[in-house]
Structure formats: structure tokens, C-alpha cells
N, C-alpha and C positions, 0 to 999 in steps of 0.2 A: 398847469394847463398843457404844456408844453410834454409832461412824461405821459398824462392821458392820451393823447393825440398820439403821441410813437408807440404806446400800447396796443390801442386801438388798431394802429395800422399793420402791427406786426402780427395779430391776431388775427385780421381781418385776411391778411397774407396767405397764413401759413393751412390755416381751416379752411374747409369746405364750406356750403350751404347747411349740410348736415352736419357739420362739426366734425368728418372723420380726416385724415388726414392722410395724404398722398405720398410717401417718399418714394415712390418707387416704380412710378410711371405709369405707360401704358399696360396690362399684358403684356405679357412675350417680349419689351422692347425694353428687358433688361439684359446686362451681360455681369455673367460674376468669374471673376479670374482666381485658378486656384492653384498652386503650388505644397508642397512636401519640403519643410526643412531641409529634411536629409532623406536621400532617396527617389526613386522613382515610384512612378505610380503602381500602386500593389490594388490588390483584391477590395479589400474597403474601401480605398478610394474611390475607385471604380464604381461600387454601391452609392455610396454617398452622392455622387457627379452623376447616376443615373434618378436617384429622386431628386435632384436639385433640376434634371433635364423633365421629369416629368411635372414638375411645378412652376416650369415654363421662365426656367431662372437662365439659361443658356449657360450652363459652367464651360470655360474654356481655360484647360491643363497648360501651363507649364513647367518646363522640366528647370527653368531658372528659376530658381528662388529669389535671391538678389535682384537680380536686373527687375523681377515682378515690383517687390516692395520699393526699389528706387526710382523706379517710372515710377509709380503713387507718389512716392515723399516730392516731388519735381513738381507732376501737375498738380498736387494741393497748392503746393509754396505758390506757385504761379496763380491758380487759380482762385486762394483765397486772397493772396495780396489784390488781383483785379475786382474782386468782388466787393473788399473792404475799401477800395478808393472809388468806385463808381457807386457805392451805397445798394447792391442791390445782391437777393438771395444767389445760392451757387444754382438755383434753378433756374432763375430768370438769366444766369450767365451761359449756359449749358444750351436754351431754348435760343 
């Protein structure tokens, strides 16, 4: 009874009314950070970062590669250990 109920609520969580599902907010009220291994930003990049601007993804260039992916591995750690002891999605921790 018990795995139905947590099913149910995880389902009922994550879905919509219509069943589509949201990762990814409002319009426009995304931001995506992007970085080059090695190198600066060249000619494709530039292309890339201007359809990802007109699809209203906001890309924002860094010329650090590392310090990019280290800030993420930091606030995951962080922010999935507070989501996994408070019981609640990394949206409801974010909102």
C-alpha cells in the first residue's frame, strides 16, 4: 500500500494536468552556461550560442572551463544532499 501511495505521489508531482512534463520553467527564465575544453570561442560556437539565444535559452560563455564544471559538481553536491534530507524535488528546492 505503502509503494502505491509513493507512486502515486511521485507521479502526481512530476506530471502535469495534461501529462506533459516541465523541466525547464518559464520561457525565457532559463540560463545555460557554456564553455570550450580547449580554446576560445570560435565561429560555431558563436552559431550555436546564437540559436540556443534565439530559442530563448539565454547561453552565457565562459572562457573557464573548469571553474564552469566545478561550480556545478559543488552546487549539485550541495544541493542534492539538501533535497535528499528534506524529502523534496530539486524544484521544489530551487522555488
Amino acid at each position: 500500500m505503502l509503494k502505491n501511495r509513493m507512486r502515486r505521489n511521485w507521479y502526481e508531482d512530476i506530471f502535469s494536468e495534461n501529462r506533459s512534463v516541465d523541466f525547464m520553467g518559464p520561457k525565457g527564465s532559463e540560463a545555460m552556461h557554456m564553455s570550450k575544453y580547449a580554446g576560445h570561442i570560435d565561429t560555431t560556437t558563436k552559431q550555436v550560442m546564437a540559436d540556443f539565444k534565439a530559442a530563448d535559452l539565454n547561453p552565457i560563455w565562459s572562457d573557464n572551463f573548469m571553474g564552469m564544471c566545478m561550480s556545478k559538481v559543488v552546487f549539485n553536491a550541495v544541493a542534492n544532499s539538501l533535497c535528499t534530507m528534506f524529502e523534496i524535488q530539486m524544484g521544489q528546492f530551487i522555488h
